[in-house]
PQR file with spaces between the fields and no chain letter, atoms N, CA, C, O and H, PARSE charges and radii, in Angstrom:
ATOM       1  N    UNK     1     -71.153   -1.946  -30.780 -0.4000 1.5000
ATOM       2  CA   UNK     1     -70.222   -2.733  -29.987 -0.0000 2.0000
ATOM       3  C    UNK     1     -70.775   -2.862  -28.569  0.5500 1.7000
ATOM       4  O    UNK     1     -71.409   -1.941  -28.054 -0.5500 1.4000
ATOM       5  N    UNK     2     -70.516   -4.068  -27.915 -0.4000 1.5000
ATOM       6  CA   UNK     2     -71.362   -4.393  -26.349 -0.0000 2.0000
ATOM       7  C    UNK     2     -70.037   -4.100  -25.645  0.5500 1.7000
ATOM       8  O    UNK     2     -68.970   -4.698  -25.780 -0.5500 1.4000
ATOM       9  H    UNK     2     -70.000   -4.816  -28.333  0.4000 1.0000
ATOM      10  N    UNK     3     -70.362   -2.939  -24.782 -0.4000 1.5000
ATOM      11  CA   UNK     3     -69.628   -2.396  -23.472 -0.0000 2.0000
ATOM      12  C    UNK     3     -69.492   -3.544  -22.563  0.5500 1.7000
ATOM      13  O    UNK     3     -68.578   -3.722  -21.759 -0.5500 1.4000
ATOM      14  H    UNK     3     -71.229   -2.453  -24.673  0.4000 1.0000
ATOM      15  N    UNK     4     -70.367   -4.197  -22.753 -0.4000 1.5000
ATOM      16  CA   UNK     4     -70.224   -5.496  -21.429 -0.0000 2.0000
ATOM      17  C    UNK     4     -69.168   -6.277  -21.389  0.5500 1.7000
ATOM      18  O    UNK     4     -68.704   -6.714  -20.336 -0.5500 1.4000
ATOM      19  H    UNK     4     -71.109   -4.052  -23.407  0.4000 1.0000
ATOM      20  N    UNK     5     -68.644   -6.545  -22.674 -0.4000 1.5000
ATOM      21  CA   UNK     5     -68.293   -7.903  -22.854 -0.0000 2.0000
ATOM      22  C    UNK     5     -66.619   -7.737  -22.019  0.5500 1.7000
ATOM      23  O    UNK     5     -65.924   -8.709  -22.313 -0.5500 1.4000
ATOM      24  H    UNK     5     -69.021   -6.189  -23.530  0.4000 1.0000
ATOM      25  N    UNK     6     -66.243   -7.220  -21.537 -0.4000 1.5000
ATOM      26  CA   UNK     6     -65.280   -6.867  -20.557 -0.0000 2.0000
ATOM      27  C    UNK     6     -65.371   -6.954  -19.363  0.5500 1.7000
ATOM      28  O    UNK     6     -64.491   -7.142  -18.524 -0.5500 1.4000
ATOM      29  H    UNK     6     -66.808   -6.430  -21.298  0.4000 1.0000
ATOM      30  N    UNK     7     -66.855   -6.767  -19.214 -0.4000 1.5000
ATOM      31  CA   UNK     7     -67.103   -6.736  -17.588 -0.0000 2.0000
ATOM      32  C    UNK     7     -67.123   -8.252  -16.887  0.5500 1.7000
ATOM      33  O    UNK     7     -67.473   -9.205  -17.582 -0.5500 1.4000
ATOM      34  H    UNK     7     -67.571   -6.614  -19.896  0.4000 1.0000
ATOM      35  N    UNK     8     -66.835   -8.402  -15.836 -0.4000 1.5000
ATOM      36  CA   UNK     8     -67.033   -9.751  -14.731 -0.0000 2.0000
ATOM      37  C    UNK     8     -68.663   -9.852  -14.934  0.5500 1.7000
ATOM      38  O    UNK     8     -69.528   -8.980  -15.016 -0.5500 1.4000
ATOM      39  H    UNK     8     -66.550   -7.628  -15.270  0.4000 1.0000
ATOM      40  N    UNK     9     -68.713  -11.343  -14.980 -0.4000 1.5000
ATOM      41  CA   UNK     9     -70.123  -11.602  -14.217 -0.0000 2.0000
ATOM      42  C    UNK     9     -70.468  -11.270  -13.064  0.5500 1.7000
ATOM      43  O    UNK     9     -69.889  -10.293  -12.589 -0.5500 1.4000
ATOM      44  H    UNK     9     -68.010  -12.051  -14.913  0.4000 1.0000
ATOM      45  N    UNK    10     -71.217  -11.767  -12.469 -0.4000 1.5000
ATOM      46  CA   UNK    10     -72.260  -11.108  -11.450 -0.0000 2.0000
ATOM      47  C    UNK    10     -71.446  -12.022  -10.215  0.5500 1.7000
ATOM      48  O    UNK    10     -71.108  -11.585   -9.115 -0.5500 1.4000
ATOM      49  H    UNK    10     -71.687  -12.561  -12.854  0.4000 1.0000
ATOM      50  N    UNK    11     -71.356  -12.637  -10.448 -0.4000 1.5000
ATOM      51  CA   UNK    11     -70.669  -14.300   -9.321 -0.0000 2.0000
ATOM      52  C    UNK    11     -69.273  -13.847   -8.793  0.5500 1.7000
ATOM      53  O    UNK    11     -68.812  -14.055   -7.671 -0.5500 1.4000
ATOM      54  H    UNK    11     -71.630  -12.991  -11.342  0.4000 1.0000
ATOM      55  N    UNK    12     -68.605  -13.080  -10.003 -0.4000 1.5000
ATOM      56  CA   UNK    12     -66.969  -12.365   -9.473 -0.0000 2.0000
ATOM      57  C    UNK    12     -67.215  -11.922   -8.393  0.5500 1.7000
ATOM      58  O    UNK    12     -66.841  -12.424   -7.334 -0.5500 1.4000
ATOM      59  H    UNK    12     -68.980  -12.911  -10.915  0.4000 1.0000
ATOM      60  N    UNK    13     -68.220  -10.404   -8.582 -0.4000 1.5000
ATOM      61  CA   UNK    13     -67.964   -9.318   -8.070 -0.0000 2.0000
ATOM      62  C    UNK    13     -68.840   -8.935   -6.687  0.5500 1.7000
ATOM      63  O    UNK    13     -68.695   -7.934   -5.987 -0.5500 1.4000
ATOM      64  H    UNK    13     -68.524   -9.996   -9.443  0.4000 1.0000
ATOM      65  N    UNK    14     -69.948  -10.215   -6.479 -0.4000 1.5000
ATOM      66  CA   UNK    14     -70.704   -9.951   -5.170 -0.0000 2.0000
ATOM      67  C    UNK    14     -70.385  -10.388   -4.437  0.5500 1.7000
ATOM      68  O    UNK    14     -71.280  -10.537   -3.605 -0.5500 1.4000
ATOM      69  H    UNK    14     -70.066  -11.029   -7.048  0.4000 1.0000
ATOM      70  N    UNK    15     -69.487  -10.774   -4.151 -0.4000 1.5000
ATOM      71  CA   UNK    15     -68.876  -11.667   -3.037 -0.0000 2.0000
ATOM      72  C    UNK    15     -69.771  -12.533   -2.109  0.5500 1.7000
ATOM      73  O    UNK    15     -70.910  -12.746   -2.524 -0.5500 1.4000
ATOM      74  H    UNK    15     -68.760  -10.653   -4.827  0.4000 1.0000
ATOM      75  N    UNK    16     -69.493  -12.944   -1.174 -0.4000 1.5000
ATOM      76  CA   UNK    16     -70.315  -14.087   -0.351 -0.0000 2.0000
ATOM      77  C    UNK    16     -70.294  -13.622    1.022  0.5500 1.7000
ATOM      78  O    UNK    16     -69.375  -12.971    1.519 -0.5500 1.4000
ATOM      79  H    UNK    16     -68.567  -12.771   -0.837  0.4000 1.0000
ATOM      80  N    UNK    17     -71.318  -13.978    1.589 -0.4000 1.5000
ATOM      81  CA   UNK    17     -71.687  -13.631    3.161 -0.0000 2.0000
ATOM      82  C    UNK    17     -71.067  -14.686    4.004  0.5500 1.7000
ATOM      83  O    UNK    17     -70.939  -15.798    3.492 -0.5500 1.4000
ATOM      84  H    UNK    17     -72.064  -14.507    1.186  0.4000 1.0000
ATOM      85  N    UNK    18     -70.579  -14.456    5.479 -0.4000 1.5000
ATOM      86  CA   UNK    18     -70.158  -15.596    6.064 -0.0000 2.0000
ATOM      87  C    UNK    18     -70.939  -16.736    6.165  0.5500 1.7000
ATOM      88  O    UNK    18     -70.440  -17.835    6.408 -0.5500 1.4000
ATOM      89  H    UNK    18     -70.683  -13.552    5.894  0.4000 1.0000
ATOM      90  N    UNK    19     -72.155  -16.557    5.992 -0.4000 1.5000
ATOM      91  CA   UNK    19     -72.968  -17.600    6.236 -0.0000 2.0000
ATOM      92  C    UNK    19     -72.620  -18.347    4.670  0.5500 1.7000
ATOM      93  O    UNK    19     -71.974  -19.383    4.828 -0.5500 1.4000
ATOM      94  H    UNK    19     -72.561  -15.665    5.795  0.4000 1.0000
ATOM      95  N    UNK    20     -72.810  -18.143    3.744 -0.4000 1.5000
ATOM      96  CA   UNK    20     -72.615  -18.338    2.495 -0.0000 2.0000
ATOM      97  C    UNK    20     -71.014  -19.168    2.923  0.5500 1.7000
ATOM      98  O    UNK    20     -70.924  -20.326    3.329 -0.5500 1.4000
ATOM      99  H    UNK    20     -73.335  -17.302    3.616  0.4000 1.0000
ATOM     100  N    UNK    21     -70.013  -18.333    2.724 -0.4000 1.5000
ATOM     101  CA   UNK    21     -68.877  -19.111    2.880 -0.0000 2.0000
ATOM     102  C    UNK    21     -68.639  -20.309    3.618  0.5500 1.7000
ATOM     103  O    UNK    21     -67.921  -21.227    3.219 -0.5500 1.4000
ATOM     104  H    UNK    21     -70.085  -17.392    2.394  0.4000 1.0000
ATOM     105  N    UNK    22     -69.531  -20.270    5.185 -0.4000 1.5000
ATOM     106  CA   UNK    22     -69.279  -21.149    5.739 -0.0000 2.0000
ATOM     107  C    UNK    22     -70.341  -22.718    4.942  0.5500 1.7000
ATOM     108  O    UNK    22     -70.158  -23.836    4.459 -0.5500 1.4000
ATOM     109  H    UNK    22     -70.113  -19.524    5.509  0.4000 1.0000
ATOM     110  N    UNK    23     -70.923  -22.204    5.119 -0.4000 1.5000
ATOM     111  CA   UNK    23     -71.427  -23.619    3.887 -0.0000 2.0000
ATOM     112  C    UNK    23     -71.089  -23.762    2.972  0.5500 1.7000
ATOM     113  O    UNK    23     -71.429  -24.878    2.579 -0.5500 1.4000
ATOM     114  H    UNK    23     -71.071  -21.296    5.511  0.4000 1.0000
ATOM     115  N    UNK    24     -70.320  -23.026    1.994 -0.4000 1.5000
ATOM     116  CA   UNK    24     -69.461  -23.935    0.918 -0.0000 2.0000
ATOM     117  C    UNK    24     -68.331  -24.348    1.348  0.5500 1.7000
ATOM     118  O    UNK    24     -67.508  -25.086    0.806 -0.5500 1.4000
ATOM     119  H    UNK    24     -70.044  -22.119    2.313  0.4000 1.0000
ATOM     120  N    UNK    25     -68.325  -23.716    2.592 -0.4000 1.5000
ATOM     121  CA   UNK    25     -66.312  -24.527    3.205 -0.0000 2.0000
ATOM     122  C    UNK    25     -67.224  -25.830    3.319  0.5500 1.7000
ATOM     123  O    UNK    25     -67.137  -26.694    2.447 -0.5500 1.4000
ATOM     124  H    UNK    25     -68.994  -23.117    3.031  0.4000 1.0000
ATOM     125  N    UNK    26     -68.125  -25.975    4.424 -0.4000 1.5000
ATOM     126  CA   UNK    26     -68.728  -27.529    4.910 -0.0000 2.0000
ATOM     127  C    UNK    26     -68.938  -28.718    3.952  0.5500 1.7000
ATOM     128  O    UNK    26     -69.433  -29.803    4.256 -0.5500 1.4000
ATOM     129  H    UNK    26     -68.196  -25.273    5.133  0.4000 1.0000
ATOM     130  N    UNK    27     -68.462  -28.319    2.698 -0.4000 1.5000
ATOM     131  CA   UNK    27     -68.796  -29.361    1.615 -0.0000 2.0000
ATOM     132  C    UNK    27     -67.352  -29.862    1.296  0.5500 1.7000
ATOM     133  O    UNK    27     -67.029  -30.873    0.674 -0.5500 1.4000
ATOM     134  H    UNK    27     -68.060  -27.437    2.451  0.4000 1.0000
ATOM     135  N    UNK    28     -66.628  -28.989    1.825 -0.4000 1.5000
ATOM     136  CA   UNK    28     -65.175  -29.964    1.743 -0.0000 2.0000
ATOM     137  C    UNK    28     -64.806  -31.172    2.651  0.5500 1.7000
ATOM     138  O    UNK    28     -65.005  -30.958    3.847 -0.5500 1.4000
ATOM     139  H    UNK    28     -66.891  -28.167    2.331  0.4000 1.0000
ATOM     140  N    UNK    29     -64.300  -32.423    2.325 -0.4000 1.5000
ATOM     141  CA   UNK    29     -64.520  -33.697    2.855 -0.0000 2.0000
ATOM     142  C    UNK    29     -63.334  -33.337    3.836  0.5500 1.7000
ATOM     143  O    UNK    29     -63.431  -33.761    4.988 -0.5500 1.4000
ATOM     144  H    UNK    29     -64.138  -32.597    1.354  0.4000 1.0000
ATOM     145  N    UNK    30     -62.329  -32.664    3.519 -0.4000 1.5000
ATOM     146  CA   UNK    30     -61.264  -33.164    4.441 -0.0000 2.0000
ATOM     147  C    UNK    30     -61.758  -31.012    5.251  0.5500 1.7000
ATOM     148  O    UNK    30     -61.751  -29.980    4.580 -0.5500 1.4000
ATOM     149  H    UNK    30     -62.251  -32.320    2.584  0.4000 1.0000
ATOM     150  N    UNK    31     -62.038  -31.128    6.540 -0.4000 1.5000
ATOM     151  CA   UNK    31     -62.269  -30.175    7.208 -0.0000 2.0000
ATOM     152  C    UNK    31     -60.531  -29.696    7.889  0.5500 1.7000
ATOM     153  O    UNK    31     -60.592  -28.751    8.674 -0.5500 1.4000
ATOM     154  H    UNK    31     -62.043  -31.966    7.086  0.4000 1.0000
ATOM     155  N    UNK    32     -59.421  -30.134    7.698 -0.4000 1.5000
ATOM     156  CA   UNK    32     -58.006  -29.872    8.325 -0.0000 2.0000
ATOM     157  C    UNK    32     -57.517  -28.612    6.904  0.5500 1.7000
ATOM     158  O    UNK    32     -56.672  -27.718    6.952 -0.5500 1.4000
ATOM     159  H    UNK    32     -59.371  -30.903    7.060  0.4000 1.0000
ATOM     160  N    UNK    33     -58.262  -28.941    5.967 -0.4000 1.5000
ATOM     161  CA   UNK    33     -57.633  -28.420    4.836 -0.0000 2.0000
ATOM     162  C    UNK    33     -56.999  -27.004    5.105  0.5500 1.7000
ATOM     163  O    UNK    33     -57.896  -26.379    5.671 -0.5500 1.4000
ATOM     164  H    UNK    33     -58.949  -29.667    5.927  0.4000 1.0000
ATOM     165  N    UNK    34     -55.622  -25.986    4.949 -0.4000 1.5000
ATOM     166  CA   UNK    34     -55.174  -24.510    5.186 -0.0000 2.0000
ATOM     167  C    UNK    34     -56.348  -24.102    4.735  0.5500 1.7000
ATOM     168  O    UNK    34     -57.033  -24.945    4.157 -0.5500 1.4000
ATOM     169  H    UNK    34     -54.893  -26.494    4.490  0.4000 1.0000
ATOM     170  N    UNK    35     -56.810  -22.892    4.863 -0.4000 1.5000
ATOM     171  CA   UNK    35     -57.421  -22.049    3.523 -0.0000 2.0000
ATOM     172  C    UNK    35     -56.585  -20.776    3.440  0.5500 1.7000
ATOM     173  O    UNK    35     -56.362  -20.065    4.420 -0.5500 1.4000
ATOM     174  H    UNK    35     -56.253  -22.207    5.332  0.4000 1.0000
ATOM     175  N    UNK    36     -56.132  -20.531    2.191 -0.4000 1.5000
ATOM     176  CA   UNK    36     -55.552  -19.282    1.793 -0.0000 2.0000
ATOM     177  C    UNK    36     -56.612  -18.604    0.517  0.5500 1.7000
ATOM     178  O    UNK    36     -57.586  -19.082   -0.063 -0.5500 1.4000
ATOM     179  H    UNK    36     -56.313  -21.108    1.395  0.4000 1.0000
ATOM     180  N    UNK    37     -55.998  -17.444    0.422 -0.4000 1.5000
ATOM     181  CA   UNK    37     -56.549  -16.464   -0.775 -0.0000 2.0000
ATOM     182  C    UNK    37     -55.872  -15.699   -1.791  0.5500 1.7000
ATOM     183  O    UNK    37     -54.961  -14.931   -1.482 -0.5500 1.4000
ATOM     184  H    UNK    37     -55.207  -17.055    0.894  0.4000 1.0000
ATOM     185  N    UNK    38     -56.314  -15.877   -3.178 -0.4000 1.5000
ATOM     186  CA   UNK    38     -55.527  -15.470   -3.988 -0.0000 2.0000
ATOM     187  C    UNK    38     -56.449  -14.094   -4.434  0.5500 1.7000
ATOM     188  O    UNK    38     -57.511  -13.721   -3.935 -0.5500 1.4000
ATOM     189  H    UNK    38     -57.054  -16.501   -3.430  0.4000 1.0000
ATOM     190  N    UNK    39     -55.748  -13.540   -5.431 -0.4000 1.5000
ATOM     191  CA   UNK    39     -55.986  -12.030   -5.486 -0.0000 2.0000
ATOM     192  C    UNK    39     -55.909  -11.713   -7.117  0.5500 1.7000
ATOM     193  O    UNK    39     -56.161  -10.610   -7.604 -0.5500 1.4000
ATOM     194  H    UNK    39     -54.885  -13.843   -5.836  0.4000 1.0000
ATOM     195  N    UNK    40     -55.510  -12.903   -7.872 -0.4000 1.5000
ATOM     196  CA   UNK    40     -54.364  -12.751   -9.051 -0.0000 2.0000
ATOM     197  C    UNK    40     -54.915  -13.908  -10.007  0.5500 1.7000
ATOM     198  O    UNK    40     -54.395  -14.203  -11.083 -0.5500 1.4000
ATOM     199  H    UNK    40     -55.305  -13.798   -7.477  0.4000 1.0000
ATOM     200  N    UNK    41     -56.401  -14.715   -9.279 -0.4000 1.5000
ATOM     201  CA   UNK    41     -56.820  -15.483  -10.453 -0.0000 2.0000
ATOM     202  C    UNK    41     -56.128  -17.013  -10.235  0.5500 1.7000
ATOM     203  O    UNK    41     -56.540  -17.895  -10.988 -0.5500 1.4000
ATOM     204  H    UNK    41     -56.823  -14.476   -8.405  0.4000 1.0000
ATOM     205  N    UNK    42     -55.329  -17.285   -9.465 -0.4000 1.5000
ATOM     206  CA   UNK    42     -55.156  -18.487   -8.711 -0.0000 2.0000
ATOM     207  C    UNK    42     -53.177  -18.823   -8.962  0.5500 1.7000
ATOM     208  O    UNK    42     -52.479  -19.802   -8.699 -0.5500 1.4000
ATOM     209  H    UNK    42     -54.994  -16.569   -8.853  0.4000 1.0000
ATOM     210  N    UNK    43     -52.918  -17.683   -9.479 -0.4000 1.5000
ATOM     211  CA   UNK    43     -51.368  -17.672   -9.561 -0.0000 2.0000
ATOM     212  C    UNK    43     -50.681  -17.974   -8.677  0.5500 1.7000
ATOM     213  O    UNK    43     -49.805  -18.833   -8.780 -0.5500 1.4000
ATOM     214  H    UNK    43     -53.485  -16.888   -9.692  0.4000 1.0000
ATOM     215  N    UNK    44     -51.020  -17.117   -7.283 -0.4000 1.5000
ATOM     216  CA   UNK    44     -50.531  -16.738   -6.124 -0.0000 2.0000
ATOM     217  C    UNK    44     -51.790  -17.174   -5.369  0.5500 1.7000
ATOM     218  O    UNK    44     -52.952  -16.914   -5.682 -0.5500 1.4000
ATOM     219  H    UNK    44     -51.731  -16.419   -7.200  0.4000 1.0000
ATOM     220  N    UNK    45     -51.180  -18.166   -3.897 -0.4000 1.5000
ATOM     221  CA   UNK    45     -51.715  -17.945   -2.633 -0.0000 2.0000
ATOM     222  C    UNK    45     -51.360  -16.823   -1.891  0.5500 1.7000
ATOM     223  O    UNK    45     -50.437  -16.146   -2.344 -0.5500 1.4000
ATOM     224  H    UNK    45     -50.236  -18.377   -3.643  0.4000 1.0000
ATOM     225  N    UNK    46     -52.077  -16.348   -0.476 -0.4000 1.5000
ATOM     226  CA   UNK    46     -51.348  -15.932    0.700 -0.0000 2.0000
ATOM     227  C    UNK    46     -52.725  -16.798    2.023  0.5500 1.7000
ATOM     228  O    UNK    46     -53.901  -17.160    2.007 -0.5500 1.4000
ATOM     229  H    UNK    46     -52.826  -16.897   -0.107  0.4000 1.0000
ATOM     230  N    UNK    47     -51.876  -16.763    2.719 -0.4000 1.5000
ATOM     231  CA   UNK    47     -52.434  -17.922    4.317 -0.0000 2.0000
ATOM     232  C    UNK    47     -53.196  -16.270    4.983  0.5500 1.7000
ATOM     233  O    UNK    47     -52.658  -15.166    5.075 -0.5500 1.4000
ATOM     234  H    UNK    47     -50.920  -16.469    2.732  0.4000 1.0000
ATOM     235  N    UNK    48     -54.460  -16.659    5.311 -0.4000 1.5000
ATOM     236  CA   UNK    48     -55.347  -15.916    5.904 -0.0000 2.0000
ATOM     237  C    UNK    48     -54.566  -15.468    7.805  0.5500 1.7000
ATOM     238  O    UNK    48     -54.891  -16.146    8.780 -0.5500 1.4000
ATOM     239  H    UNK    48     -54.897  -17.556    5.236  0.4000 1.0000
ATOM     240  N    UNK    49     -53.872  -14.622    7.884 -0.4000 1.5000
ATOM     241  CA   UNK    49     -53.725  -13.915    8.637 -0.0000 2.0000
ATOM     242  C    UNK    49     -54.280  -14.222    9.916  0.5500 1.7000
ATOM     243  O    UNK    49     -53.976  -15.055   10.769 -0.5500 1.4000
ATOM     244  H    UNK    49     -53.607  -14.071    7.092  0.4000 1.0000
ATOM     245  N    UNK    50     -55.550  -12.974    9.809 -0.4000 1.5000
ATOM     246  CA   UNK    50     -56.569  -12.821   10.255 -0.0000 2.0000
ATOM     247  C    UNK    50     -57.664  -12.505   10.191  0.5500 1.7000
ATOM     248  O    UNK    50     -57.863  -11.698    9.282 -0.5500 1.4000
ATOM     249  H    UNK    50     -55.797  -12.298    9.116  0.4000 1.0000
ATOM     250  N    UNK    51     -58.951  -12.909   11.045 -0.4000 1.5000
ATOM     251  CA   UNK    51     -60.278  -12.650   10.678 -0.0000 2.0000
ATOM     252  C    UNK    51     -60.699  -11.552   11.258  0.5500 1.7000
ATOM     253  O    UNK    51     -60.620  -11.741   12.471 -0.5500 1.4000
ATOM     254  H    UNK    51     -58.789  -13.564   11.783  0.4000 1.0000
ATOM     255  N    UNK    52     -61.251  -10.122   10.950 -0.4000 1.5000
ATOM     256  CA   UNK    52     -61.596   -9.571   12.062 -0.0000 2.0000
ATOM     257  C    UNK    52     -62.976   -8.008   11.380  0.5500 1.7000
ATOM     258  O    UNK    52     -62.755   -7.555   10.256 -0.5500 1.4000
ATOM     259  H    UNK    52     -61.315   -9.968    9.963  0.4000 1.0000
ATOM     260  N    UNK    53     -63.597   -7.716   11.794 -0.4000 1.5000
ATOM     261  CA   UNK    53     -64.748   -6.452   12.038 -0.0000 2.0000
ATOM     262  C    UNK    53     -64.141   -5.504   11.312  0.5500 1.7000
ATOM     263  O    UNK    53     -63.275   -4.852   11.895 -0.5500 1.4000
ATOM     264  H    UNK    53     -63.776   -8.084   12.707  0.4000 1.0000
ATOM     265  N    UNK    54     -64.438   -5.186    9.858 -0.4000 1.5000
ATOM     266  CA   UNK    54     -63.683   -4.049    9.215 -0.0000 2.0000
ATOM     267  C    UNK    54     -65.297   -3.264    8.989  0.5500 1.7000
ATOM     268  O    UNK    54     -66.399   -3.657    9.371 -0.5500 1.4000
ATOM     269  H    UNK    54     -65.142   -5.716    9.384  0.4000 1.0000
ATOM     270  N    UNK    55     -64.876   -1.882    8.132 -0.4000 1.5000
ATOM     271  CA   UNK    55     -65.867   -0.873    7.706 -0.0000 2.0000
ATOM     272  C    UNK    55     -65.728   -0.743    6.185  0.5500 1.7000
ATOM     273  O    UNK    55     -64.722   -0.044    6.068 -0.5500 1.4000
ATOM     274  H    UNK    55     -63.981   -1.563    7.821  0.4000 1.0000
ATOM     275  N    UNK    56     -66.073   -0.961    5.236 -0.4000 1.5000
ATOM     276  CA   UNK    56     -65.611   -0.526    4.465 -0.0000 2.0000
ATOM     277  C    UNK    56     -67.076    0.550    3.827  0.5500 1.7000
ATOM     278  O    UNK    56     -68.184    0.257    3.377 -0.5500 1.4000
ATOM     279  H    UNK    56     -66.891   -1.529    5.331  0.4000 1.0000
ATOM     280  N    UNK    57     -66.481    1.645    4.042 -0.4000 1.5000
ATOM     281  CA   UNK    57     -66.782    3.319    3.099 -0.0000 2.0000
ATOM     282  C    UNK    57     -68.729    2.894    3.936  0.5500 1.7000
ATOM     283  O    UNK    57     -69.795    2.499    3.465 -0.5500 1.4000
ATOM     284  H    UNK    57     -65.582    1.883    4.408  0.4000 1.0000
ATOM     285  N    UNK    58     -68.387    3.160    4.888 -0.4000 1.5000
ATOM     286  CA   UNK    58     -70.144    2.906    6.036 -0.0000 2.0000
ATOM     287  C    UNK    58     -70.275    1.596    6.097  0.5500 1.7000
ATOM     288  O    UNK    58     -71.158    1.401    6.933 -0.5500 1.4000
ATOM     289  H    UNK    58     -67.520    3.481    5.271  0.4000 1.0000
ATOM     290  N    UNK    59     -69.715    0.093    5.486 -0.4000 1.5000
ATOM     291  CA   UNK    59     -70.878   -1.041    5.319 -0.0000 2.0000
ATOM     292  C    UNK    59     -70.031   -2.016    6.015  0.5500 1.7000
ATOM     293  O    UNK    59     -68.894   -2.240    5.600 -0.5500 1.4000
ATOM     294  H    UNK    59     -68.998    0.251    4.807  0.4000 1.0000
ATOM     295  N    UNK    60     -70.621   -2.746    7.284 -0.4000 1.5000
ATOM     296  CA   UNK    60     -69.575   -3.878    8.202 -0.0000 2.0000
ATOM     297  C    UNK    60     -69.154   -4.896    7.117  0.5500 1.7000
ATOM     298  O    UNK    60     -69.950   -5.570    6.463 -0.5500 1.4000
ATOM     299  H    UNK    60     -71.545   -2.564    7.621  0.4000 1.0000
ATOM     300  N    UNK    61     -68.196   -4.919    7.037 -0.4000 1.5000
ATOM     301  CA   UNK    61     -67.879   -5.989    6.516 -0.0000 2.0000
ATOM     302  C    UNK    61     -66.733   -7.140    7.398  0.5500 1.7000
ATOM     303  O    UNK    61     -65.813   -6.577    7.992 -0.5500 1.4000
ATOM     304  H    UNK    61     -67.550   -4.372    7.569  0.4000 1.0000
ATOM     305  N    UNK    62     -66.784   -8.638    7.476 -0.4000 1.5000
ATOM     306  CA   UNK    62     -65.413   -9.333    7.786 -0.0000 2.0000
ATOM     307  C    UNK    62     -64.647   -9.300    6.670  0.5500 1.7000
ATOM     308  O    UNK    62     -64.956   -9.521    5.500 -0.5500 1.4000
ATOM     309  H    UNK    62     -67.531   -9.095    6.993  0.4000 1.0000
ATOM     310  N    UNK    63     -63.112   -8.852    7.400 -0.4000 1.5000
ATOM     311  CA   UNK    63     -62.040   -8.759    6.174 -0.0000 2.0000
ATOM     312  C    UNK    63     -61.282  -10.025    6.745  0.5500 1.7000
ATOM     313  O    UNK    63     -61.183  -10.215    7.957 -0.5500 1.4000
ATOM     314  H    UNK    63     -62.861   -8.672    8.351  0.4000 1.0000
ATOM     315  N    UNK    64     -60.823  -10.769    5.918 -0.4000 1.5000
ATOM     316  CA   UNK    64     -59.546  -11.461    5.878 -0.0000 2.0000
ATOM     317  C    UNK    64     -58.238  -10.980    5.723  0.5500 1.7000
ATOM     318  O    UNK    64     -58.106  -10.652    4.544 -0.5500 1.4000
ATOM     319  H    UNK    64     -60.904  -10.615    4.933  0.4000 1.0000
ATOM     320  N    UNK    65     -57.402  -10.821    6.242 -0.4000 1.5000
ATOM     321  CA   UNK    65     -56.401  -10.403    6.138 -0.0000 2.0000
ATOM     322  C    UNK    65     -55.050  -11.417    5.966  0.5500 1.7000
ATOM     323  O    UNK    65     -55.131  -12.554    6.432 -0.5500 1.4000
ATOM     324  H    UNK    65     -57.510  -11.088    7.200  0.4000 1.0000
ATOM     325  N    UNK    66     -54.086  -11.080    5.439 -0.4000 1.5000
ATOM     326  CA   UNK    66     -52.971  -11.459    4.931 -0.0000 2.0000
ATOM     327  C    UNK    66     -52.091  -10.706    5.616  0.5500 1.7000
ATOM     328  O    UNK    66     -52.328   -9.529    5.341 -0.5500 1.4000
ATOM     329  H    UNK    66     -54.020  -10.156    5.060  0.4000 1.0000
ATOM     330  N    UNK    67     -51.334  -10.781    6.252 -0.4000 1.5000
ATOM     331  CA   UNK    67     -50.079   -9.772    7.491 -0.0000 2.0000
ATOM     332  C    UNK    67     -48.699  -10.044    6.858  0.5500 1.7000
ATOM     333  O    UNK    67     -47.744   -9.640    7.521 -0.5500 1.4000
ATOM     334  H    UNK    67     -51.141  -11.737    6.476  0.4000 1.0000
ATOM     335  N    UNK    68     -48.571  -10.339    6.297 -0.4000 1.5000
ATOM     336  CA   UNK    68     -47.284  -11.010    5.290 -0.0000 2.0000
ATOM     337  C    UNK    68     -46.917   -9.507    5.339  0.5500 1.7000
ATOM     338  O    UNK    68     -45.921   -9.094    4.745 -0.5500 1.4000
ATOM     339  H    UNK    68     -49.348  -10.667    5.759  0.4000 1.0000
């Protein structure tokens, strides 16, 4: 039996660099567009909070936040 076949691809789980993000936002025609984030597979939005300098476990990361 393949242990894998449960697991996420590779594309889920590495997430994207700001530089990365900001060029796939730039391909959207209408630049006014909200951006929110879902958590749940596209069930649920929430409106990006804030942007700001997190740590996560030693490694800088930008977190988005949701303040809801």
């Amino acid at each position: 039996m393949n242990d894998k076949v449960n697991e996420n691809p590779e594309w889920v789980t590495r997430g994207k660099t700001i530089k990365q993000l900001i060029k796939e936002l730039q391909t959207f025609e209408n630049q006014d567009l909200e951006v929110k984030v879902s958590t749940d597979g596209g069930e649920t939005f929430k409106c990006i909070s804030l942007v700001g300098k997190h740590n996560d476990n030693g490694t800088p990361i930008c977190g988005l936040e949701n303040c809801e």
